[in-house]
Rosetta silent file (secondary structure, phi, psi, omega in degrees, C-alpha in Angstrom):
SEQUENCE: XXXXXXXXXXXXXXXXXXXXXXXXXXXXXXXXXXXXXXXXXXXXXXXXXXXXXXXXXXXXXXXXXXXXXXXXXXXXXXXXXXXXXXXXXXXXXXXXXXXXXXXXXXXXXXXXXXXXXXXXXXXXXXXXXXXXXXXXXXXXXXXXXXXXXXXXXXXXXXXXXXXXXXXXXXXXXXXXXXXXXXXXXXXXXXXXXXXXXXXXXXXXXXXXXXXXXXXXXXXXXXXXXXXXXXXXXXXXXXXXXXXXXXXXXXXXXXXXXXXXXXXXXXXXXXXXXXXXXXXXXXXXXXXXXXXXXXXXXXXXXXXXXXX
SCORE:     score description
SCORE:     0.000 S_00000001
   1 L     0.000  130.870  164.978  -15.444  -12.494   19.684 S_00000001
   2 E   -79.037  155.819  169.884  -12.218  -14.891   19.765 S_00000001
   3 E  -137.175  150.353  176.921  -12.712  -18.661   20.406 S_00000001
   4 L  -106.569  102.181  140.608  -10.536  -21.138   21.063 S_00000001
   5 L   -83.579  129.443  165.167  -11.491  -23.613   18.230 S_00000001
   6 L   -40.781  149.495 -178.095  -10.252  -26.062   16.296 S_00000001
   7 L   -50.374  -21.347 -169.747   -8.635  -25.288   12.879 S_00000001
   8 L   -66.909  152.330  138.885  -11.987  -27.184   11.054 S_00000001
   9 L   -67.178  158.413 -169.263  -14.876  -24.746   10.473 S_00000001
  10 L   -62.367  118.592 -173.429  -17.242  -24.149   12.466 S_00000001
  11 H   -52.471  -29.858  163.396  -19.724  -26.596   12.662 S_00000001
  12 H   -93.074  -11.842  143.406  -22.267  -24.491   13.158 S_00000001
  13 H  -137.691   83.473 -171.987  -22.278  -22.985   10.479 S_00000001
  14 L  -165.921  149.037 -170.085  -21.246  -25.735    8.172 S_00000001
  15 E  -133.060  108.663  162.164  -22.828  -28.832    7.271 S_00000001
  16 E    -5.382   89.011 -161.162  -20.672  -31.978    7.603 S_00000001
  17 L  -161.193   77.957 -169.896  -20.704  -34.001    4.256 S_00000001
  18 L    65.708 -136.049  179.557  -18.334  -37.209    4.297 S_00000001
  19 L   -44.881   -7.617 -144.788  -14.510  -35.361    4.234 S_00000001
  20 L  -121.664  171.723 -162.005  -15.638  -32.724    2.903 S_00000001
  21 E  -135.209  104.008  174.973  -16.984  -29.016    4.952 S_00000001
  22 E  -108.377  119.522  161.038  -19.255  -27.106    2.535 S_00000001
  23 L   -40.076  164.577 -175.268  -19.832  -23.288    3.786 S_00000001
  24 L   -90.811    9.584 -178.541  -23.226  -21.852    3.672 S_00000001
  25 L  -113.150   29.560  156.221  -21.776  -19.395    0.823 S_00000001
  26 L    74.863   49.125   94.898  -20.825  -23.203   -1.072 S_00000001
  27 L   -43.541  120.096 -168.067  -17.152  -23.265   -0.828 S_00000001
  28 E  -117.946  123.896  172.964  -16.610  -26.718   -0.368 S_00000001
  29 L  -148.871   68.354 -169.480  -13.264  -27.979    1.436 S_00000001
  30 L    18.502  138.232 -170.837  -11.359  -31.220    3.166 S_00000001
  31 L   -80.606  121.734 -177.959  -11.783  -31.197    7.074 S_00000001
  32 L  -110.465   39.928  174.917   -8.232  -29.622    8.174 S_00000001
  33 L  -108.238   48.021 -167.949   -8.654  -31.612   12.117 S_00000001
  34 L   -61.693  173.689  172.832   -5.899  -33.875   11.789 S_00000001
  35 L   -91.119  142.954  156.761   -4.160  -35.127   15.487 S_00000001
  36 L   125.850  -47.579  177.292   -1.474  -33.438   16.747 S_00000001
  37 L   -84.894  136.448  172.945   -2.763  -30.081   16.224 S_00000001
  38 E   -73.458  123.230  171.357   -3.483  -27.419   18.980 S_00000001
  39 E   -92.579  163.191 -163.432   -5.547  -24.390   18.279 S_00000001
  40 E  -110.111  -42.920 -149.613   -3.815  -21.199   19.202 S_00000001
  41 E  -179.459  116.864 -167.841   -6.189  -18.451   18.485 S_00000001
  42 E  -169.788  160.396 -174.033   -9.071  -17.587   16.251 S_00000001
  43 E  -154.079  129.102 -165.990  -11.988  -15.020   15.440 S_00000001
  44 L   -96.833  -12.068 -160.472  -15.465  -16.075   14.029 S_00000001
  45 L    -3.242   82.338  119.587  -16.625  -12.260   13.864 S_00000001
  46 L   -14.857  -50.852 -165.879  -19.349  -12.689   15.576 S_00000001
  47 L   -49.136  155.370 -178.852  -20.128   -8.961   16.152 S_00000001
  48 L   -81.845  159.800 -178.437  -23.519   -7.239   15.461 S_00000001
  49 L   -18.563  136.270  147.966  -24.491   -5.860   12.429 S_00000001
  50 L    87.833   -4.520 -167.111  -22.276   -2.351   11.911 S_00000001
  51 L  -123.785  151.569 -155.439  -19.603   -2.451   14.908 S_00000001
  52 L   -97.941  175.172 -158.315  -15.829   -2.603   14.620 S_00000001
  53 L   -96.687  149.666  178.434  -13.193   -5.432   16.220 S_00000001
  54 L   -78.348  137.242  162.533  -12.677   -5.715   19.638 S_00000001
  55 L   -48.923  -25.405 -153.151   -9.606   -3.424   20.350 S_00000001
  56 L   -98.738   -9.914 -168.254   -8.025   -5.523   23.354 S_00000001
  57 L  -130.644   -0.474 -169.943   -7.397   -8.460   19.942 S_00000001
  58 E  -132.144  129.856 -171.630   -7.227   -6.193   17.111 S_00000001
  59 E  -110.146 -178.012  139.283   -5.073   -3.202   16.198 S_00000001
  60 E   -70.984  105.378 -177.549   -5.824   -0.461   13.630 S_00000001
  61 L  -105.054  147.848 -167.622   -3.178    0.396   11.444 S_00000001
  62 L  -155.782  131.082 -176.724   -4.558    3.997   10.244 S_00000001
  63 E   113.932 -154.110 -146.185   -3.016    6.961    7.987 S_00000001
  64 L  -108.819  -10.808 -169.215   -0.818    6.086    5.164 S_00000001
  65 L  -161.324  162.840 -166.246    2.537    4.604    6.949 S_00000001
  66 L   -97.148  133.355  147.529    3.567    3.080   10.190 S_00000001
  67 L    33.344   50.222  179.346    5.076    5.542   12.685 S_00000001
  68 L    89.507   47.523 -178.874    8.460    6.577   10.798 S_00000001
  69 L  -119.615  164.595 -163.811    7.814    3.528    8.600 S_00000001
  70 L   -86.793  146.652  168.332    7.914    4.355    4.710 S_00000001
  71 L   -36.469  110.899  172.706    4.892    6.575    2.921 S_00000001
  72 L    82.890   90.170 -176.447    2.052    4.953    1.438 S_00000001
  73 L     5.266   30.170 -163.111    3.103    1.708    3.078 S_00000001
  74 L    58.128   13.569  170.955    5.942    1.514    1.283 S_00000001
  75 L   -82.372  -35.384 -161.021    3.818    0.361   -2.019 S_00000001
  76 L   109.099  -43.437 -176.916    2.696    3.391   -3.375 S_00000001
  77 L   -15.074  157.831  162.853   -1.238    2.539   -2.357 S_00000001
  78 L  -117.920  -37.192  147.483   -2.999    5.545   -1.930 S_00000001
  79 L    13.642  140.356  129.448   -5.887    4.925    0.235 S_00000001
  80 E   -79.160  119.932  130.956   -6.057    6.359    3.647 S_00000001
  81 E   -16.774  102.294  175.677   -6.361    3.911    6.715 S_00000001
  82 L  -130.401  172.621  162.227   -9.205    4.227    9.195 S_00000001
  83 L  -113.239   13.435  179.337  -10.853    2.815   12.011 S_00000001
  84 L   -63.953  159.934  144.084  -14.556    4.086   11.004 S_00000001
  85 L   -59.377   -7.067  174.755  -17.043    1.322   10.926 S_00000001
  86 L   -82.588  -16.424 -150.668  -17.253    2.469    7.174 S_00000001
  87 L  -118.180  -59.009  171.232  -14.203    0.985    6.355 S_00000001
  88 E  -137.317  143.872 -158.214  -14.471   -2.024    8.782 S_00000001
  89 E  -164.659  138.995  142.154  -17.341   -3.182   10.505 S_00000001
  90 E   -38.006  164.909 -176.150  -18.778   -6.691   11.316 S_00000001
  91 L  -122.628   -1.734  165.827  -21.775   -7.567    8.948 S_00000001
  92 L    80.367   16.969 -178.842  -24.025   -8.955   11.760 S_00000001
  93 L  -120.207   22.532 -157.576  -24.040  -12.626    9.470 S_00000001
  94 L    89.921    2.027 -166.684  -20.353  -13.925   11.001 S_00000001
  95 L  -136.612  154.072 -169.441  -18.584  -12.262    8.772 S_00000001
  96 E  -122.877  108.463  150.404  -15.941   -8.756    8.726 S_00000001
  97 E   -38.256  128.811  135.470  -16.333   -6.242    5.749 S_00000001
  98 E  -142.848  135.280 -168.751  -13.506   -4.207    5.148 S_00000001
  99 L  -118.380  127.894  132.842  -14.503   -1.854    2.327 S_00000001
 100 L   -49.778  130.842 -161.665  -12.705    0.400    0.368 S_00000001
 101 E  -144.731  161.273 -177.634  -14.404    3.876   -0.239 S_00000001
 102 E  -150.638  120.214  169.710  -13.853    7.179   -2.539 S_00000001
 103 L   -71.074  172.102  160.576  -15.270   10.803   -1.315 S_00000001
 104 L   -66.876   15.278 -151.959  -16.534   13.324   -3.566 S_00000001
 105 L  -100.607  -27.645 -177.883  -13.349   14.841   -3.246 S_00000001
 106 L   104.408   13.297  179.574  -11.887   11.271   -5.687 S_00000001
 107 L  -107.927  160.312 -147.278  -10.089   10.396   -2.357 S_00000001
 108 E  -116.926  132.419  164.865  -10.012    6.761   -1.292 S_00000001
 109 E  -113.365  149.399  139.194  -10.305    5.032    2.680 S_00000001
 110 E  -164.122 -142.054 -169.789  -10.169    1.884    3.508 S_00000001
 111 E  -122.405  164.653  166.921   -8.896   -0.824    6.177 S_00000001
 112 E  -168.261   83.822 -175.448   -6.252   -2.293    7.590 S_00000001
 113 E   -72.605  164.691  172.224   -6.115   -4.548   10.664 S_00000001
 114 E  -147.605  131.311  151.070   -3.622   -6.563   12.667 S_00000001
 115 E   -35.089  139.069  170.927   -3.669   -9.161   15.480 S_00000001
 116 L   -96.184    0.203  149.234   -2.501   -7.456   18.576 S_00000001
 117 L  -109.940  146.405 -145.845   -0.607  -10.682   19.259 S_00000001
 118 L  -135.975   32.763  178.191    2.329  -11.222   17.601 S_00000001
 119 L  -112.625   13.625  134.610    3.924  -14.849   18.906 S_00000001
 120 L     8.436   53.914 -159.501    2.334  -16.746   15.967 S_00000001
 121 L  -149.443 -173.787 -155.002    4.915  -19.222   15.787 S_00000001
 122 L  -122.953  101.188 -169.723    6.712  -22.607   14.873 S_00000001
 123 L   -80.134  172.950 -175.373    8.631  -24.195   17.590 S_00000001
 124 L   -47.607  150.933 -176.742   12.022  -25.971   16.710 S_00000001
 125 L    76.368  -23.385 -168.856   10.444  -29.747   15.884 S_00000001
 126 L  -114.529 -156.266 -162.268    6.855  -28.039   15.133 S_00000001
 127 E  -152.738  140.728  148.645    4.809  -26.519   12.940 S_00000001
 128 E  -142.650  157.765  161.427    2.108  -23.705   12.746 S_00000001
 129 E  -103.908  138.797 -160.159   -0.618  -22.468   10.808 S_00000001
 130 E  -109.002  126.955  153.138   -2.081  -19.260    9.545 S_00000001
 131 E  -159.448 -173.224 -165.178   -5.385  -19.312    7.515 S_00000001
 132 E  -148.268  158.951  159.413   -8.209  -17.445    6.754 S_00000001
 133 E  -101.293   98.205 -163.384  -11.829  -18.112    5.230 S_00000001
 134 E  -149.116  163.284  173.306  -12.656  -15.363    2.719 S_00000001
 135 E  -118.295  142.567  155.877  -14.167  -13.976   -0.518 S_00000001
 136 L  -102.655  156.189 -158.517  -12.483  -11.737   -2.308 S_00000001
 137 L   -25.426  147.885  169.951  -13.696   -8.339   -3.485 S_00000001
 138 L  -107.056   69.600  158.428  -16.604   -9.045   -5.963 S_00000001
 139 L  -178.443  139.314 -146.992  -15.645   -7.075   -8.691 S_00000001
 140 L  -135.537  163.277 -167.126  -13.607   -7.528  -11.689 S_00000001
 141 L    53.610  173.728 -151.285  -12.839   -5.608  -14.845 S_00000001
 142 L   -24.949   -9.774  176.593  -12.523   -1.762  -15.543 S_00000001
 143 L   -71.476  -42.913 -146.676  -14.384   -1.686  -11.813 S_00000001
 144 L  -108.720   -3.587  175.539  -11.703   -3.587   -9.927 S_00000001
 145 L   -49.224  117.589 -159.302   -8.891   -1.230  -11.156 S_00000001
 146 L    61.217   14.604  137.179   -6.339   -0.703   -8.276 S_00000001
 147 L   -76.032  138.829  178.274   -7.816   -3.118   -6.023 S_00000001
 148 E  -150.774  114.627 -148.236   -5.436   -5.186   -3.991 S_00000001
 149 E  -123.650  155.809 -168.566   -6.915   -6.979   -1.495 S_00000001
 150 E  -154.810  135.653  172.309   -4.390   -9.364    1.285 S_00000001
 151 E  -109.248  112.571  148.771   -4.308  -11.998    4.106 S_00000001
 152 E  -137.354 -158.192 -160.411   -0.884  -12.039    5.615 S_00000001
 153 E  -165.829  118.122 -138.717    1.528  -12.156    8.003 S_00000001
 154 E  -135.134  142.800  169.008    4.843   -9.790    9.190 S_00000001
 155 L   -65.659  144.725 -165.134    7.286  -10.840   11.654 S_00000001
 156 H   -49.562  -59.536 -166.570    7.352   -9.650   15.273 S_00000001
 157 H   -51.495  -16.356 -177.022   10.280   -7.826   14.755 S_00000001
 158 H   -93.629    5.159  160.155    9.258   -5.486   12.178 S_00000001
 159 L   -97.948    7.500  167.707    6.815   -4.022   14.330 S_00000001
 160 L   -83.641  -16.747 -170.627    8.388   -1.728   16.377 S_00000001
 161 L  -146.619   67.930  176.697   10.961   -0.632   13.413 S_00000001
 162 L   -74.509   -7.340 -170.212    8.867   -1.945   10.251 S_00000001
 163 L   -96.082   18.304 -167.200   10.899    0.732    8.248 S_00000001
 164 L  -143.052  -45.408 -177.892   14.472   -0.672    8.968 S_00000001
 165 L  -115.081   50.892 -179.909   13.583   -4.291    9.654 S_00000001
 166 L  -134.638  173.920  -29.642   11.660   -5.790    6.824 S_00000001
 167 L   -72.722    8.686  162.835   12.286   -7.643    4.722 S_00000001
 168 L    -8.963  -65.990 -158.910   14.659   -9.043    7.057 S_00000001
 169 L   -59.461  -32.579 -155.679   11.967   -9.740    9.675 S_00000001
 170 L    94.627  132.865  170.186    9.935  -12.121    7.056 S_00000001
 171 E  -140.289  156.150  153.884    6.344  -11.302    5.614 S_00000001
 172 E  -121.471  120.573  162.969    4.044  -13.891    4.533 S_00000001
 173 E   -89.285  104.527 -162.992    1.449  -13.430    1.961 S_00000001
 174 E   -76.911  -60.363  157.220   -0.888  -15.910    2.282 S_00000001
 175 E  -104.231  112.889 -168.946   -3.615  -14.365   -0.233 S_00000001
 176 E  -115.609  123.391  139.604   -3.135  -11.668   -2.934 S_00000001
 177 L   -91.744  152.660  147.636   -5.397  -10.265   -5.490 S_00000001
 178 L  -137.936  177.841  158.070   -5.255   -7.339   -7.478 S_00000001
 179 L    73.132   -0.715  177.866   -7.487   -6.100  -10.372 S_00000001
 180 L    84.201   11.692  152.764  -10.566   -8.051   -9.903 S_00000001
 181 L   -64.117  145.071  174.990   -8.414  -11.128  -11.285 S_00000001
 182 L   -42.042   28.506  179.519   -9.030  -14.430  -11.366 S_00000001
 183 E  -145.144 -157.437  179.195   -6.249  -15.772   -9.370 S_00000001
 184 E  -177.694  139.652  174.281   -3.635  -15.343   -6.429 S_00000001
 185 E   -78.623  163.037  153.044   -0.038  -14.479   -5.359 S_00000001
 186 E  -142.755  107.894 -144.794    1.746  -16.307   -2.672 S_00000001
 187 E  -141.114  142.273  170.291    4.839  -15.025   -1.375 S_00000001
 188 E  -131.677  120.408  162.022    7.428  -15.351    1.130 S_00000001
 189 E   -60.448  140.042  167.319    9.655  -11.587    1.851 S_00000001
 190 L   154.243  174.210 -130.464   13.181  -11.692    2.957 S_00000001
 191 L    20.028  -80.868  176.386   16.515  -10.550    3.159 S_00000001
 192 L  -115.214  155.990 -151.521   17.339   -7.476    1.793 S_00000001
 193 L   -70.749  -47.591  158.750   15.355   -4.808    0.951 S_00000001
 194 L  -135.230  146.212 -133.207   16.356   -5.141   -3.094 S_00000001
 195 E    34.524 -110.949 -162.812   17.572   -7.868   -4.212 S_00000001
 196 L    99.956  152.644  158.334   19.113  -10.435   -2.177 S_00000001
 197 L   -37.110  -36.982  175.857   18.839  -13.829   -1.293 S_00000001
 198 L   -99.895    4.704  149.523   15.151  -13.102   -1.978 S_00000001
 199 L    75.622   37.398 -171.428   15.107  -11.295   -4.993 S_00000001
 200 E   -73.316  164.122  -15.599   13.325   -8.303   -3.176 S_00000001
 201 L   -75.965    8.715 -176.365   11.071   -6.578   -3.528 S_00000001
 202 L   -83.245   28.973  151.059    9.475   -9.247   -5.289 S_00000001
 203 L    66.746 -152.287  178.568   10.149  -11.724   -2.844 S_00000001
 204 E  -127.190  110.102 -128.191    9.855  -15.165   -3.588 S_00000001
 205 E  -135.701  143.645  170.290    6.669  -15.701   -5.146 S_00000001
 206 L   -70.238  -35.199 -172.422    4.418  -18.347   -6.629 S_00000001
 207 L    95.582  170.065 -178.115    3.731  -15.982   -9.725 S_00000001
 208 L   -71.939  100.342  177.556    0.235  -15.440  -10.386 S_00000001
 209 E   -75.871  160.818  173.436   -1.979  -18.780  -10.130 S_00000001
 210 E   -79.543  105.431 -175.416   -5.455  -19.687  -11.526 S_00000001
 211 L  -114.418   74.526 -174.000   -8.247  -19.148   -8.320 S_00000001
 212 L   -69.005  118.085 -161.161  -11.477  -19.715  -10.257 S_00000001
 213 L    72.248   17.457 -175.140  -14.295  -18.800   -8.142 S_00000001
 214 L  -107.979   14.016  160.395  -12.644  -16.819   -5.657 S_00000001
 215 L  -108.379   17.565  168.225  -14.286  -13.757   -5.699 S_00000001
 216 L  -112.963    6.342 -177.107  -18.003  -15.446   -5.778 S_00000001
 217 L  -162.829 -174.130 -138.712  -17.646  -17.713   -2.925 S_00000001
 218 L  -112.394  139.753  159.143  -15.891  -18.091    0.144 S_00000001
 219 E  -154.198  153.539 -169.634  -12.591  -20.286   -0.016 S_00000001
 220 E   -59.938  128.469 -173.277   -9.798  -21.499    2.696 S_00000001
 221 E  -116.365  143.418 -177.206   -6.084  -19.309    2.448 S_00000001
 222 L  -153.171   59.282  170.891   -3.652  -21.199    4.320 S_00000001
 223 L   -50.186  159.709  150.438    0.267  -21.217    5.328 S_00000001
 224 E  -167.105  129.597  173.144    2.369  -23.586    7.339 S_00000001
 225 E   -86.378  134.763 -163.537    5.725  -23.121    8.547 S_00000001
 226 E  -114.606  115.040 -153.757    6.803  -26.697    9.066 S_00000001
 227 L  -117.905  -11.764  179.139   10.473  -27.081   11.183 S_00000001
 228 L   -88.313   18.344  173.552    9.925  -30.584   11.598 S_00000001
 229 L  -125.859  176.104 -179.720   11.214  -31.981    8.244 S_00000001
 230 L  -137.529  111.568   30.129   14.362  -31.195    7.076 S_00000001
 231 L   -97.430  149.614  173.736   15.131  -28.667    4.991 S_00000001
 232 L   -30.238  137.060 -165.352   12.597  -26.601    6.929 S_00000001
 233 E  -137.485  122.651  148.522    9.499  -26.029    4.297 S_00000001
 234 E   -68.187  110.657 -168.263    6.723  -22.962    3.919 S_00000001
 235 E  -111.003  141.533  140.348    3.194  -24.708    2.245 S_00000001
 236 E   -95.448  146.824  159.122    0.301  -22.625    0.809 S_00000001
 237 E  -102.080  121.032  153.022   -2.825  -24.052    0.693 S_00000001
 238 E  -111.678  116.837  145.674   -6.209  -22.836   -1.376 S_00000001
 239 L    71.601   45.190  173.231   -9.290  -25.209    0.076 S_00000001
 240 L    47.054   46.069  165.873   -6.336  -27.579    1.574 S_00000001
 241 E  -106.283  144.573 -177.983   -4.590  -28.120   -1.680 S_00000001
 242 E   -96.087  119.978 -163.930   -0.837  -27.744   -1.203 S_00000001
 243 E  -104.332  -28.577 -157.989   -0.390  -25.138   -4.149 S_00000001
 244 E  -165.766  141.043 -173.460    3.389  -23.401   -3.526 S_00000001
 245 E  -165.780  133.306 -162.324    6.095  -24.530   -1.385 S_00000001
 246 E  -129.743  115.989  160.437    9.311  -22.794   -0.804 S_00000001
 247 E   -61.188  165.262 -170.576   12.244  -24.553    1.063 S_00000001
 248 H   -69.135  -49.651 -146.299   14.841  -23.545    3.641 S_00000001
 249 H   -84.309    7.168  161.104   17.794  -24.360    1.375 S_00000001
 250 H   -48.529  -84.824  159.658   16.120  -22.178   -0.966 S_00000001
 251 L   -74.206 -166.610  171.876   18.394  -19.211    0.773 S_00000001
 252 L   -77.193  172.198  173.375   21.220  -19.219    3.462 S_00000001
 253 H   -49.482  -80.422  173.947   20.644  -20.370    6.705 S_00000001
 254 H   -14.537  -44.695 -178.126   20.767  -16.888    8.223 S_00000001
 255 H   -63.443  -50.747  177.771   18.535  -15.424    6.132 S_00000001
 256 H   -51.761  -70.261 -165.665   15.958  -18.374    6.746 S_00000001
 257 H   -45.464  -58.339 -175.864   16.232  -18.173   10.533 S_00000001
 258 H   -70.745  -19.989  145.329   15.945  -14.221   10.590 S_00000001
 259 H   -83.974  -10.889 -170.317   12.696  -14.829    8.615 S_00000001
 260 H  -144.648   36.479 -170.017   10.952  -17.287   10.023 S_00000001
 261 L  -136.244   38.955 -170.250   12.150  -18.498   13.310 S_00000001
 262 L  -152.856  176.569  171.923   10.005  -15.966   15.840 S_00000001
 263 L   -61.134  167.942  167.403    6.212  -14.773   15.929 S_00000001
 264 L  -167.336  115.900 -170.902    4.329  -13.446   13.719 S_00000001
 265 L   -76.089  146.023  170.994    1.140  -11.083   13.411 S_00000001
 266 E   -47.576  121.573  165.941   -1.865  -11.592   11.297 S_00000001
 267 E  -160.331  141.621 -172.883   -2.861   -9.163    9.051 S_00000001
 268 E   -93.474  110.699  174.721   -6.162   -7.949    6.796 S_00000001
 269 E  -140.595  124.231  169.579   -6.093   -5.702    4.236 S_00000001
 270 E  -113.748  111.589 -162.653   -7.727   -3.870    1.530 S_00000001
 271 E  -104.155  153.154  151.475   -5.367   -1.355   -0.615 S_00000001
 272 L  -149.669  139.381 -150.217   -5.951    0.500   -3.657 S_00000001
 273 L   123.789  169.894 -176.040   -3.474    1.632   -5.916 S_00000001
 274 H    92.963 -174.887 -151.807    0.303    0.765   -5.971 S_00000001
 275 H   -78.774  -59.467 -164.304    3.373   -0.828   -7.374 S_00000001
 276 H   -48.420  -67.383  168.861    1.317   -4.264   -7.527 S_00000001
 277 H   -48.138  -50.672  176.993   -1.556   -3.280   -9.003 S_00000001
 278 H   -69.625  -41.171  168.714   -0.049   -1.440  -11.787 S_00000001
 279 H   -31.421  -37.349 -176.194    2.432   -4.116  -12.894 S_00000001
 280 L  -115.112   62.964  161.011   -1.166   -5.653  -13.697 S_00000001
 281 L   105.485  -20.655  159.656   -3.070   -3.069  -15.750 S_00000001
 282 L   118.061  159.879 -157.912   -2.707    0.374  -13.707 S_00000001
 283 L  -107.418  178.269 -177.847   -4.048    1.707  -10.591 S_00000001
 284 L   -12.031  156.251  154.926   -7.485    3.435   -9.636 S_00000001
 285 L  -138.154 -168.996  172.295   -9.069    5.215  -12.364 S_00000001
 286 L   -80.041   -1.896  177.531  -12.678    7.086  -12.050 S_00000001
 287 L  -123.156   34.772  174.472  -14.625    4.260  -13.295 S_00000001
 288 L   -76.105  169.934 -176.935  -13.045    1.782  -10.468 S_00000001
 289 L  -111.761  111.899  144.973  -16.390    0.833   -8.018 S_00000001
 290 L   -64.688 -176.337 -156.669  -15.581    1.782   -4.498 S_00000001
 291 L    30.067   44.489  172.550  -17.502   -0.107   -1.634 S_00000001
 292 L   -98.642  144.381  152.554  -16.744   -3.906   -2.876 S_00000001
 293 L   -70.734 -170.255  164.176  -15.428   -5.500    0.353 S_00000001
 294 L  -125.349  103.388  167.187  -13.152   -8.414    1.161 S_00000001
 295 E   -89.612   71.449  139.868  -15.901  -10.784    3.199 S_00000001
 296 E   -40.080  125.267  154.130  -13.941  -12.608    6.011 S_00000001
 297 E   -95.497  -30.170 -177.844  -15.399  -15.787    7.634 S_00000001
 298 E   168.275  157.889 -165.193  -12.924  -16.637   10.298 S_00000001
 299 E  -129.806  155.946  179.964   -8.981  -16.380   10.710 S_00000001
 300 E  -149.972  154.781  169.876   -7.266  -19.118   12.644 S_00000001
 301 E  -168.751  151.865 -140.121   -4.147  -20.367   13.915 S_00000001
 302 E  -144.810  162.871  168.091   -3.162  -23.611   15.004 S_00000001
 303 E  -176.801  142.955  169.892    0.183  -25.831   16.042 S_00000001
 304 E  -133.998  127.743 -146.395    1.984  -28.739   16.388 S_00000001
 305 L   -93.136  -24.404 -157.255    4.583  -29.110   18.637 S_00000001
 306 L   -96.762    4.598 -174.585    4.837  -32.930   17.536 S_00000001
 307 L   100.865    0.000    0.000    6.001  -33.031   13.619 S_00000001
């Protein structure tokens, strides 16, 4: 179910405790209900035990590439995409599973969702926010090989032509893993497809940081594009810490503006396999563990029109 909420977690199930909001799986994080912000949009999954995302708020992206978009999502991943309830399914506790899986055959499913709305955005003078509540996969060493699990966010424009207009359009990676490590990427895609203003495809990147405890407990993923300072500034957040922060005057104007200055949809994913993962240690092997999720608690988005 969506709710219109505030950006804090949900109070009901969270227990209040002076500034601070500790989850019932003990992620503990500063109250993000400051004035001035507007909620936009948000999903609590809700759903019983076993059942899939409502359709009318959620798409499916399913196979291996988007509609004349590049093969294996343009990564390499290998996975297949579904919409089974195997792959993604409420957990009937608040929370959305999407699980990676391997047949007897050695071949790998998993998930990969999107907001079906895609105006996510920061008006001139304002600001908005993207975040998510999550665990990441719980499993790490010769297990976790060629996992790469992601909270982000792709510009309107690249969905009708994602195979022409990224990274043009802008992607945001809010949350990266791969490998069952102990950290996270943060990244912001644009301008040309390699190299560039942005240094494609490796964008413009935090590098790998230290996230200690994020695949045993649940902790806050966060962007905000912020238009009301000057030069214009992207913030990440883990648990409302400002971690990585990439300015406009970083690139040209142009560049900026055609990445960031329109909607932008939400998107959940668990890949395995790819360019990413192997830069860090090599992709699936036979003694990786299918069925570790990515445990969502709620995704949000929020704005202020006021600075």
């Amino acid at each position: 179910m969506l709710l219109s909420l505030s950006p804090a977690r949900r109070r009901g199930r969270s227990a209040v405790l002076g500034a601070c909001l500790v989850l019932a799986a003990g992620a503990c994080t500063n109250d993000p209900d400051p004035p001035g912000w507007t909620p936009v949009w948000s999903d609590d999954f809700d759903g019983a035990a076993g059942t899939g995302l409502a359709r009318s708020d959620w798409s499916y992206a399913t196979g291996t590439q988007y509609p004349g978009g590049a093969p294996q999502w343009g990564t390499g991943q290998i996975e297949r995409s579904t919409d089974s309830t195997a792959n993604v399914r409420h957990d009937g506790a608040g929370h959305l599973e999407i699980l990676p899986l391997r047949d007897a055959a050695g071949a790998w499913t998993s998930g990969r969702v999107e907001s079906r709305r895609d105006d996510f955005a920061a008006a001139p003078g304002g600001k908005v926010r993207i975040e998510a509540v999550l665990r990441q996969p719980q499993v790490t060493g010769p297990q976790a090989a060629g996992y790469w699990a992601a909270f982000w966010a792709l510009g309107a424009p690249a969905r009708p032509v994602a195979s022409t207009n990224w990274p043009h359009a802008g992607e945001w990676d809010v949350m990266e893993v791969v490998n069952g490590r102990d950290s996270v990427w943060q990244t912001l895609h644009c301008g040309e497809p390699v190299g560039g203003p942005c240094g494609e495809p490796t964008g413009i990147s935090s590098g790998e940081q230290p996230c200690p405890g994020c695949r045993t407990g649940f902790h806050t993923y966060a962007i905000e594009l912020d238009r009301s300072v000057q030069p214009e500034q992207l913030r990440w957040y883990v648990d409302d810490k400002n971690t990585y922060t990439v300015t406009a005057d970083k690139v040209d104007a142009t560049t900026w503006e055609r990445a960031n200055h329109h909607g932008f949809f939400v998107i959940l994913n668990v890949a395995i396999g790819g360019s990413f993962p192997a830069s860090f240690g090599g992709g699936a092997t036979p003694a990786t563990q299918p069925g570790v999720p990515m445990v969502v608690d709620r995704v949000a988005v929020s704005k202020s029109e006021d600075g």
